[in-house]
C-alpha atoms as one frame of an Amber mdcrd trajectory, in Angstrom:
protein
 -52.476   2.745 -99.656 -51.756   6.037-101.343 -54.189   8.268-103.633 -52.091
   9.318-106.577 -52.536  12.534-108.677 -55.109  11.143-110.924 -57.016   9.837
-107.735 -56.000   6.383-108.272 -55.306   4.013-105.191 -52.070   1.961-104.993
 -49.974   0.061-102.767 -46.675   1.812-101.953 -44.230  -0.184 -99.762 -42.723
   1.102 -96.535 -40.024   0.088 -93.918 -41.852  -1.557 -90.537 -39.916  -2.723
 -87.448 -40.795  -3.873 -84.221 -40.273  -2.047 -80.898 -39.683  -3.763 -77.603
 -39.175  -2.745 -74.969 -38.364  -4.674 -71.038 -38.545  -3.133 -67.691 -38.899
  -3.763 -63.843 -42.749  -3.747 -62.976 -41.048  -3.555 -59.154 -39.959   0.024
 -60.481 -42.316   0.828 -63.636 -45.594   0.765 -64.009 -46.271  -1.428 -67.523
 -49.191   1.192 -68.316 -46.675   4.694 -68.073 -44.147   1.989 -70.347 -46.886
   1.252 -72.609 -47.393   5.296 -73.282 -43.599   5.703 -73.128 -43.266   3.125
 -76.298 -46.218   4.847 -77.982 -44.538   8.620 -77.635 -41.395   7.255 -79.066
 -43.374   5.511 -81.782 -45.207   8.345 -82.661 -41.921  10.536 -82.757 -40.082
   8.033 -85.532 -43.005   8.094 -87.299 -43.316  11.677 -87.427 -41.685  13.354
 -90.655 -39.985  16.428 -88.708 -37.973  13.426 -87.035 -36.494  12.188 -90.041
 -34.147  15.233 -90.782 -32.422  15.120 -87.343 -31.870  11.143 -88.313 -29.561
  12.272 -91.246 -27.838  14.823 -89.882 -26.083  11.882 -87.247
């Protein structure tokens, strides 16, 4: 949901996709993966990110 100009609510549709991700719990401790997979969420989802996408 977005608040437009006029302070009306509305739906506005955005891209979503799943991240996975698989390692060795012999090696990797599933809670230090778990914050790995949120930091790398949290960058894509970040706007500053999205420049350095285009630029590729």
């Amino acid at each position: 949901m977005i608040t437009t100009s006029k302070g009306k609510r509305k739906v506005k549709p955005r891209e979503v996709t799943t991240l996975a991700l698989s390692f060795d719990h012999r090696f990797i401790d599933g809670s230090l993966a778990s914050r790995f997979l949120a930091d790398v969420a949290a960058s894509l989802e970040d706007p500053r990110f999205l420049p350095d996408l285009k630029d590729g």
